[in-house]
Each structure stands twice: as C-alpha cells, then as structure tokens.
C-alpha positions as CSV (number, residue, x, y, z in Angstrom):
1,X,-1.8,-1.7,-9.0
2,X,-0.2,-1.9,-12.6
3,X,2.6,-0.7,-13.9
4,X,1.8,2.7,-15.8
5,X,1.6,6.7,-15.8
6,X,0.9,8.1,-12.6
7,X,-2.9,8.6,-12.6
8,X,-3.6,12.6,-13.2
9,X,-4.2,14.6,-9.9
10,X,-8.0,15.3,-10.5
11,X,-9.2,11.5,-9.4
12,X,-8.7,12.7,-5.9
13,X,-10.5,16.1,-6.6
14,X,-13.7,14.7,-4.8
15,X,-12.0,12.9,-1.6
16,X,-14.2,14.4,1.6
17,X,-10.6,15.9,3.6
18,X,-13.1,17.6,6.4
19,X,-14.6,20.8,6.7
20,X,-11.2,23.0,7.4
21,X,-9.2,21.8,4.2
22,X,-9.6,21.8,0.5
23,X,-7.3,21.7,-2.6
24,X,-7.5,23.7,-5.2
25,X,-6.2,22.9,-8.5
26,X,-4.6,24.7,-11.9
27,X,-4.5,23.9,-15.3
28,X,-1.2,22.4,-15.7
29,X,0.8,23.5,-19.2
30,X,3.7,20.7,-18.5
31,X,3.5,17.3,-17.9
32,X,4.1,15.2,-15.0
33,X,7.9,12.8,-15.7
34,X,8.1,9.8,-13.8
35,X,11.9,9.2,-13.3
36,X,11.5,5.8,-11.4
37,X,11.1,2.4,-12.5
38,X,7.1,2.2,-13.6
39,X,8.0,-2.0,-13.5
40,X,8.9,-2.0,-10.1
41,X,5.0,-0.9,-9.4
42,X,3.8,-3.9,-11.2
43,X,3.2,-6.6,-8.5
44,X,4.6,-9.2,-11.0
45,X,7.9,-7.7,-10.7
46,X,8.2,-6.0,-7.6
47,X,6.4,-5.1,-4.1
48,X,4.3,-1.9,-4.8
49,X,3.3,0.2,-2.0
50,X,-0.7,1.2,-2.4
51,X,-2.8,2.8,-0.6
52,X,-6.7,2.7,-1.1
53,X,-9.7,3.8,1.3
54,X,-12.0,1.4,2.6
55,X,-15.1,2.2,3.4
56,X,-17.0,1.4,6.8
57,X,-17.7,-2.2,7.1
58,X,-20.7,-1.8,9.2
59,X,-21.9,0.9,6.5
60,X,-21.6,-2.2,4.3
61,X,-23.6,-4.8,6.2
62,X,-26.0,-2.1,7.1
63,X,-26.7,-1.4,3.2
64,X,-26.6,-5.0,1.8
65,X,-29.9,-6.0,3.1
66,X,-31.5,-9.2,2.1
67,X,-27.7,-11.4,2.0
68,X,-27.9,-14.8,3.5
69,X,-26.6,-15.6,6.5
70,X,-23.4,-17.7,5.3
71,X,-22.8,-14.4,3.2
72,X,-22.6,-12.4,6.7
73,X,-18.9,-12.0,8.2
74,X,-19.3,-14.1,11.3
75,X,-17.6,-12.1,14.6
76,X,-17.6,-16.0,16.3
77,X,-15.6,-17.4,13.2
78,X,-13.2,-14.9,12.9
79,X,-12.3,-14.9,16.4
80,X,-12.1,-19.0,16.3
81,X,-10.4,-18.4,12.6
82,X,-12.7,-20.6,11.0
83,X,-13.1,-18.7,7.8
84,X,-11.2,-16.4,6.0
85,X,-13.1,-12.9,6.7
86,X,-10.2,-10.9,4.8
87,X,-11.8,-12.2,1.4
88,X,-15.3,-12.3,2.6
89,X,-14.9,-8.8,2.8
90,X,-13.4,-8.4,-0.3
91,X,-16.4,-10.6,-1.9
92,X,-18.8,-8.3,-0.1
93,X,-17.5,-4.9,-1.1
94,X,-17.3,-6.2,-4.9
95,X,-20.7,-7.5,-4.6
96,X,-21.8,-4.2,-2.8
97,X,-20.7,-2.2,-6.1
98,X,-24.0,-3.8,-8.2
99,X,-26.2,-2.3,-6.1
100,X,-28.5,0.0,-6.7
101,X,-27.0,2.5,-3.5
102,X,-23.3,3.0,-5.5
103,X,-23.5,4.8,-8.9
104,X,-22.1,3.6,-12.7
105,X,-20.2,6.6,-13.9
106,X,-18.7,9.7,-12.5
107,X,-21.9,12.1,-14.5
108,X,-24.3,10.2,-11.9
109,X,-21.5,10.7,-8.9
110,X,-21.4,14.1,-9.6
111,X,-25.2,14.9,-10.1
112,X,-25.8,13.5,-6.9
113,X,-22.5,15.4,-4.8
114,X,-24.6,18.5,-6.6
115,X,-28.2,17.0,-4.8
116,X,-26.2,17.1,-1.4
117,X,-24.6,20.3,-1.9
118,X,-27.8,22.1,-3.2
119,X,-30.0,20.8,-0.2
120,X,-32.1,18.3,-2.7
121,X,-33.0,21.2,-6.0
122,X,-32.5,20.1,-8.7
123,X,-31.4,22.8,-11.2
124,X,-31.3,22.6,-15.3
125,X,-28.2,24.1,-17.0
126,X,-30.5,24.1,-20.1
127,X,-33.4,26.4,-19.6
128,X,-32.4,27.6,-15.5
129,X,-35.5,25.8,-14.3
130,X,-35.3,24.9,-10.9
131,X,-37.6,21.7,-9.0
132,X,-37.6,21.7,-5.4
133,X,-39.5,18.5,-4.9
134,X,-36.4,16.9,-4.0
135,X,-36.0,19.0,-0.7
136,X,-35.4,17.9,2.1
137,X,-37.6,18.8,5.2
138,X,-35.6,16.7,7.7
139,X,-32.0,17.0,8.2
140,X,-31.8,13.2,8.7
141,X,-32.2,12.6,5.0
142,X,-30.1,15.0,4.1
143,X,-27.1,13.6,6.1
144,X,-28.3,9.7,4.6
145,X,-27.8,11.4,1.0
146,X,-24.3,13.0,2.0
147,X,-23.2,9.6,3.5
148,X,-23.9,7.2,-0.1
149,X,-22.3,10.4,-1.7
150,X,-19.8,10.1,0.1
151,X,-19.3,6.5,0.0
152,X,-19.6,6.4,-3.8
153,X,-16.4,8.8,-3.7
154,X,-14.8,6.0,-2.0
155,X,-15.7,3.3,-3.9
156,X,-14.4,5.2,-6.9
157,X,-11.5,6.5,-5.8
158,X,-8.4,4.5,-7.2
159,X,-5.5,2.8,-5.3
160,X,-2.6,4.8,-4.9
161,X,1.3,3.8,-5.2
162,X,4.0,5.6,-4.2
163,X,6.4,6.0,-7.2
164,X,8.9,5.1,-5.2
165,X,9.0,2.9,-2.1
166,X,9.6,3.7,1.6
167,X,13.0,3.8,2.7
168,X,12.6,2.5,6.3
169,X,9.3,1.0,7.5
170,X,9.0,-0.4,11.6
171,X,6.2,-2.3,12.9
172,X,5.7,-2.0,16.8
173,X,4.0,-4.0,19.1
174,X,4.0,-3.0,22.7
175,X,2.2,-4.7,25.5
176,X,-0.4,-2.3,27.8
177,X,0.6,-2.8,31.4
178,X,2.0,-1.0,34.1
179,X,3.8,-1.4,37.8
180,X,2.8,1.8,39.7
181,X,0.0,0.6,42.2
182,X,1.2,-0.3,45.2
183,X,-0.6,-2.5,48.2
184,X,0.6,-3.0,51.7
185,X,3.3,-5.5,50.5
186,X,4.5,-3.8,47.4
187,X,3.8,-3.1,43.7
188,X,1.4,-4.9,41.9
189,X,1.9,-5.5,38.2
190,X,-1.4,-5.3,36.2
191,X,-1.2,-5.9,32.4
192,X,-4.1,-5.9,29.8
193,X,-2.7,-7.5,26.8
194,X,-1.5,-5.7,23.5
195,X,-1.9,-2.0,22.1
196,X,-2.2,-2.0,18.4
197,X,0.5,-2.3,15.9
198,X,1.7,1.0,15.0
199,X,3.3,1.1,11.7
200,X,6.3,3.9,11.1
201,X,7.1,4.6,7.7
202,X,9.7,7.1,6.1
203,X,10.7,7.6,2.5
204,X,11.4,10.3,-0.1
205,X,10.2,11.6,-3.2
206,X,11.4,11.6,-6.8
207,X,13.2,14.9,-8.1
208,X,11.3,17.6,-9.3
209,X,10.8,16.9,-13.1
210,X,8.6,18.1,-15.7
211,X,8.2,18.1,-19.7
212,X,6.6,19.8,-22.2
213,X,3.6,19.5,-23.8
214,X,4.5,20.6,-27.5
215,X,7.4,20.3,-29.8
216,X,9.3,22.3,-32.0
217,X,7.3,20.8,-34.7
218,X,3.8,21.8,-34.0
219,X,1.9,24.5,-34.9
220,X,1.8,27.7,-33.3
221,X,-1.7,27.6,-32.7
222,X,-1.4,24.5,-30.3
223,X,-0.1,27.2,-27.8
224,X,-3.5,28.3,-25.8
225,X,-3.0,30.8,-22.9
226,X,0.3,32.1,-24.7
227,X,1.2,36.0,-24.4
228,X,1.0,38.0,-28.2
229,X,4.5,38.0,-27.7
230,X,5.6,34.3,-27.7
231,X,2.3,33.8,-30.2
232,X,3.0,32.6,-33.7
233,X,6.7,31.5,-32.2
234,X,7.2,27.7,-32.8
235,X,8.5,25.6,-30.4
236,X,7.2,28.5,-27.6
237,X,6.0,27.5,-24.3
238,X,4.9,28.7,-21.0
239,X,5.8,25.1,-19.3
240,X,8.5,24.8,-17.2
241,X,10.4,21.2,-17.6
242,X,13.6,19.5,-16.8
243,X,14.6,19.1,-13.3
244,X,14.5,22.3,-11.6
245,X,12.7,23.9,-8.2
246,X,10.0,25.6,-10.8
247,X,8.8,21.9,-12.1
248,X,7.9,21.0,-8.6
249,X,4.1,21.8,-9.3
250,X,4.0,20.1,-12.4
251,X,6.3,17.3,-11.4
252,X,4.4,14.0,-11.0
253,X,6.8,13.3,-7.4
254,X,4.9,16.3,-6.1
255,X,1.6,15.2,-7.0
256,X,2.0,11.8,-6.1
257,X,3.2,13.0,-2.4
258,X,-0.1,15.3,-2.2
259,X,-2.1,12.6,-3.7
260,X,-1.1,10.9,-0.2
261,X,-1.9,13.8,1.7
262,X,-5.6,13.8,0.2
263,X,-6.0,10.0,2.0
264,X,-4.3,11.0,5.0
265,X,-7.0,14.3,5.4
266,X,-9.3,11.5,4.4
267,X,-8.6,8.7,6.3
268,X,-11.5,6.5,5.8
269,X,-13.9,8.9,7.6
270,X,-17.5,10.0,6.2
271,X,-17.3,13.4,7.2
272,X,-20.5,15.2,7.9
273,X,-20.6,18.0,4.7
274,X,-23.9,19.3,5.6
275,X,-23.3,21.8,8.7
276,X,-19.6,20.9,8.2
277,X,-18.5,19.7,11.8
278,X,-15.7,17.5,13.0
279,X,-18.9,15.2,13.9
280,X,-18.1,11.7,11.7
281,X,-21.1,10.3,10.7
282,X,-19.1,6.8,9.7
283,X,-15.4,5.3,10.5
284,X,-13.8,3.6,7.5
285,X,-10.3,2.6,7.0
286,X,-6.8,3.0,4.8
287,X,-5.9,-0.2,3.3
288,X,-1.8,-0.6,2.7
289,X,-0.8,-3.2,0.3
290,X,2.2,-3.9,0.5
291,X,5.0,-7.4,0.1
292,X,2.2,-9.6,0.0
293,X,0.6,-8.1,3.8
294,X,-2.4,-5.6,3.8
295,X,-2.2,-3.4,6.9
296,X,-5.7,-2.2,7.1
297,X,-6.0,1.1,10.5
298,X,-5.9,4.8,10.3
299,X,-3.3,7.3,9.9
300,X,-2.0,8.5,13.4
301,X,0.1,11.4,11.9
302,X,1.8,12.8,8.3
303,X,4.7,14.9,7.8
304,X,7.4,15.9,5.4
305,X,10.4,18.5,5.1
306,X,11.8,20.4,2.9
307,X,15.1,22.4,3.2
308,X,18.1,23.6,0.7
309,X,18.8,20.4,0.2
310,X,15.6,19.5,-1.7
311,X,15.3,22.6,-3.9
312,X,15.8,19.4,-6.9
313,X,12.8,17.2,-5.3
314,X,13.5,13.9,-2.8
315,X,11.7,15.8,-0.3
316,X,11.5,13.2,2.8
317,X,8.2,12.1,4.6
318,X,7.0,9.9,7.5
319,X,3.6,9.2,8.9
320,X,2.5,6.4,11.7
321,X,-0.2,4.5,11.1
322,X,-2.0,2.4,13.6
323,X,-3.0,-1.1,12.9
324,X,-6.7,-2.4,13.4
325,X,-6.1,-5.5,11.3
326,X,-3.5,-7.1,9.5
327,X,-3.5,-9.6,6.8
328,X,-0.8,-12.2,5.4
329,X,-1.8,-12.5,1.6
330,X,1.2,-14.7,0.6
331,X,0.7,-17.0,-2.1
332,X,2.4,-20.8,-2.0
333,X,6.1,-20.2,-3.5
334,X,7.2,-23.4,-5.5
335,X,11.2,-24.1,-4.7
336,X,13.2,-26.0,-6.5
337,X,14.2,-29.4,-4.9
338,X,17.6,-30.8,-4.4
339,X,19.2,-33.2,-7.0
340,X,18.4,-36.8,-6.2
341,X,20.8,-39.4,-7.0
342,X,20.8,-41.0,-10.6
343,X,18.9,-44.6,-11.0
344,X,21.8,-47.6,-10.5
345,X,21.8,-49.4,-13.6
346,X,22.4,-53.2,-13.4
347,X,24.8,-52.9,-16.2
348,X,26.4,-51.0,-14.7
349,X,30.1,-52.6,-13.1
350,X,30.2,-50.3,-10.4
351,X,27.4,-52.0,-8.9
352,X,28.1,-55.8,-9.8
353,X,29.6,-57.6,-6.9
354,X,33.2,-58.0,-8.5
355,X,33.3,-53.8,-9.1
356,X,31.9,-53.2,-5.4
357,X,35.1,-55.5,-4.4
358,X,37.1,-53.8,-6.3
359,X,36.2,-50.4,-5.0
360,X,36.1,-51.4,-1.3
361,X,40.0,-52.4,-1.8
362,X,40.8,-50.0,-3.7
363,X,39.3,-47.7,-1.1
364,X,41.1,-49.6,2.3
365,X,44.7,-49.5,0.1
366,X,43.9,-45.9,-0.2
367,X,43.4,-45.1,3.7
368,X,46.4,-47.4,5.0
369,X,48.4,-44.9,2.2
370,X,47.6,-42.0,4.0
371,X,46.9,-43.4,7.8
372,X,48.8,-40.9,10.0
373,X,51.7,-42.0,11.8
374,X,50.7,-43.9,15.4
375,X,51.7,-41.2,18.0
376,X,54.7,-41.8,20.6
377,X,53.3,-40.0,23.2
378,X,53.5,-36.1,22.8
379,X,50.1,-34.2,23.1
380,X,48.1,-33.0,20.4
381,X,49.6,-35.3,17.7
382,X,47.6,-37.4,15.5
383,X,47.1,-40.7,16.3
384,X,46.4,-43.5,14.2
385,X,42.6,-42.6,14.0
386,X,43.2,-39.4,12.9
387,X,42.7,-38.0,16.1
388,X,44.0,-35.7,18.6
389,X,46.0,-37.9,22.0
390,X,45.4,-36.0,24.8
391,X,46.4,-38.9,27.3
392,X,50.3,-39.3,26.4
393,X,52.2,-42.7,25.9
394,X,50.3,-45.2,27.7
C-alpha cells in the first residue's frame, strides 16, 4: 500500500464482524493527524505492514465456472512445487473481479446488502412503491445472495497498514508429538509432524492527535452544528486537536487500531446475516504483507491495554495469528561486485622483464633487512622464519 493519508474510517463500515458486534460511527468535527513517517508505508522505502482479507478460495473456484484446466490451482503441483500457486491465486482473484457475480461501484454494493437485508423487496425512495417479485421463498437463496454480498464487501475492502510498525514479531514452529503411552517395555514416542506456524505480534500506537477543520480565516458560517453562542465567532470550533486524551476519537492512531479490530472480528469468515448464527457459511483468510513475506491464516486472538500511562496515545497491542500458508515474495537484489584488478599494460615497466627483476630484488634485499635474528635456543623466540621455536637449541 502507498504512502498517503490514512484512509477515512467508513471503508470498513460494511465489514460482516458477526452477529454479536457492530460499530457505530459519529460525524467527526476534527481531523485525523498522522504523526509518523507516511514514506516509511511506501514499499519503495520501507517494509509496510498490511493487512487485507481474502476471500474463500474454494468460494472462488466454485464461482469461476467455465476456466480451463491449466487456469485451475493444481493440489498435485503445489504439493510437488511445480508451479507457483501464490500468483495463480493472485491471477484468479483479479480475474474473478470482471465477473458478472462482484459488483462496479459501492451504489450497486449497497443496493444489493439492502436486497439481503430486506429479504429480496425492493423498495423506491422516490414514490414508496414497494415490488416483492424479488422474494425469496427458500431460505437457500437467500443465504446464496448474503454470501456474493458478502464477498463483494471483501473484494472491496482496502488493505490496511499500520501507521506504525510492530515492535516485536515471533514466528513459532513446534513439532506435534508426545511421550506418555507406555507398553510393557517403556514409553513409546509417537510424533505427527508440524503444528502450524503461529505468528506473535506486539506493537503500539501513535499519540492521540487531532486538528482542526477551519481556520481563523474562514467564515463563520463554515461552522455547522455550532451552539448560538460560539455562532458568528471566527476562528470557533467544537473540535478538539493537539495531542491530548480528548483527540483520541478523532485521532487517526485510534482509528487505525480499530480499523484492525474490524478484520480481526472479521477474519476472513462469511458470516451467516440472515438468522444471524455463529454458523459460517464460508472460511476465508487475513493476508499479512509484510518484508517481502505474505503470511496468509486467521487470527487466533487480539488485545490491547490501556493504563495512566497512555492517557497521550501509544496504547500497546498484540494478537497471534496462526499460519495456514506462507509465502517468500523476495525479489532478486543486485550487489555490487568486488573491484577486479586493472588490465596490465605492456608498456607498462612494471611488467617488462627487467622491472619484474628489479622488483623481485628489491623485494629479497627488503626481507634479508628485516629477517629476525636466528634464535639461540630460548623458547618462544623468533626464529629465522619468523616463527615461534618450541624445541630449544638443537
């Protein structure tokens, strides 16, 4: 993801979080201050840390009817790593957004969230008219519309990246075996290869800062939602701004850290929205980008804490995340080589037979100058090699 403002809070309005959550939001008077470094985000100069949902691969392949067969993700090759399935995937899910199943602006994804929600009537905001051709009789295409509403929300949902990175992160790999069971002649060890990587991640937030909207140059009929009092008053404001505890709300740390709260209660999952159970119609995935690796699994757990020490923002967070594949997306680094000696020149009278002479004996005259003394005998003196007699006077 680019460098740039922090995307606005409402793009993860619509993120399914399960039937026992739901943000709400406000209108916001201030504005959101980034304190960090927006160039570090840019890839080009730095290692961003994104997040971004991916929806169910089988839900893919199940909707892309009528691909060839060398289009399909082969289980065989990517177990013999034959092919590359990481961008195969990638191919598919791009190709996957021209079809006629995921819809070309957010009017069309919200009409049809407002076809689940209203159990297939369609209703005119013009003349009140209601149609209810559209109903549906069996619950089975209700749940089919919930699920491509759902998975339009995903597909439309941009990456995420932490304004600032994680402080510690720890990848774990730990072998499933154990050596309880016994037989008559002992223990017996029994081992079934490898658990899935768990990642553990834990960071900290930005302080809690906020600006202003307005100026004291503008007019005093910018200020909507102002009390008669501070009405007609130029330069007056309701915002909060500067770094204080009251700009949390408005601060663009906080947002971003509840941003990643809406894809944790997400979590790749297509929820089922219509009798709103904990029954998960599909399984997706969270993708994290990050130092050239993609970590692609589900978050096991979220957390952060606040206390008197964080009344100014850095509030400090952790989750795990377990690992169901893992990509190495490094790109070929060009190094510079070592120096290589220069090209003898014939002309040159180092490397005529008289100057190599020369040089030799030059060189020998130079050694028998500063040839160590031969050695009489006591250990650990130089002899005339240069050294060390360990055998005494012979």
């Amino acid at each position: 993801m680019a460098s740039g403002t922090p995307p606005p809070a409402l793009l993860y309005q619509g993120v399914a979080a399960g039937p026992g959550w739901k943000r709400s939001y406000q209108i916001q008077p201030g504005a959101p201050v980034d304190g960090s470094r927006a160039i570090l985000r840019d890839p080009a100069n730095g290692s961003p840390f994104t997040f971004r949902l991916i929806p169910p691969p089988l839900l893919i392949e199940a909707l892309s009817a009528g691909q060839k067969d060398e289009e399909k993700i082969s289980l065989i090759g990517a177990a013999l790593k034959i092919n590359d399935t990481f961008s195969k995937f990638n191919e598919k899910l791009e190709a996957f957004r021209a079809s006629s199943f995921v819809t070309k602006t957010q009017d069309e994804l919200a009409r049809l969230e407002t076809f689940v929600a209203a159990n297939g009537v369609f209703y005119d905001a013009a003349t009140g008219a209601t149609s209810l051709a559209n109903v549906t009789a069996i619950s089975d295409v209700k749940q089919a519309a919930s699920v491509i509403a759902q998975l339009n929300r995903m597909l439309s949902t941009p990456p995420l990246t932490l304004l600032v990175n994680p402080q510690n992160l720890t990848l774990t790999h730990t072998k499933k075996q154990q050596y309880s069971d016994r037989n008559r002649k002992g223990y017996v060890f029994q081992t079934w290869g490898h658990e899935q990587p768990r990642l553990s991640v834990t960071g900290k937030t930005g302080a809690f800062i906020a600006g202003s909207k307005f100026t004291d140059t503008d007019s005093p009929n910018n200020f909507a939602g102002l009390g008669s009092a501070a009405r007609g008053v130029v330069g007056a404001t309701t915002a909060v701004s500067g770094v204080q505890y009251a700009s949390k709300r408005d601060s663009a740390s906080w947002q971003n850290l509840m941003a990643l709260l809406t894809l944790y209660r997400n979590n790749g999952l297509i929820y089922d929205l219509v009798t709103n159970t904990e029954a998960h119609q599909w399984v997706g995935m969270v993708g994290i980008d990050y130092d050239q690796q993609t970590y692609m699994g589900n978050f096991e757990n979220f957390t952060w804490t606040e206390s008197e020490d964080t009344m100014l923002g850095g509030i400090e967070f952790s989750f795990e995340f377990t690992i169901s594949s893992q990509f190495d997306s490094a790109q070929r680094e060009f190094v510079v080589l070592p120096q290589k000696a220069p090209t003898p020149s014939p002309s040159d009278p180092l490397w005529t037979a008289q100057g190599r002479r020369q040089q030799q004996l030059g060189t020998a005259r130079g050694r028998r100058a500063f040839a160590p003394r031969q050695s009489q005998g006591n250990i650990g003196r130089p002899t005339s090699s240069g050294a060390l007699s360990i055998l005494g006077r012979g």
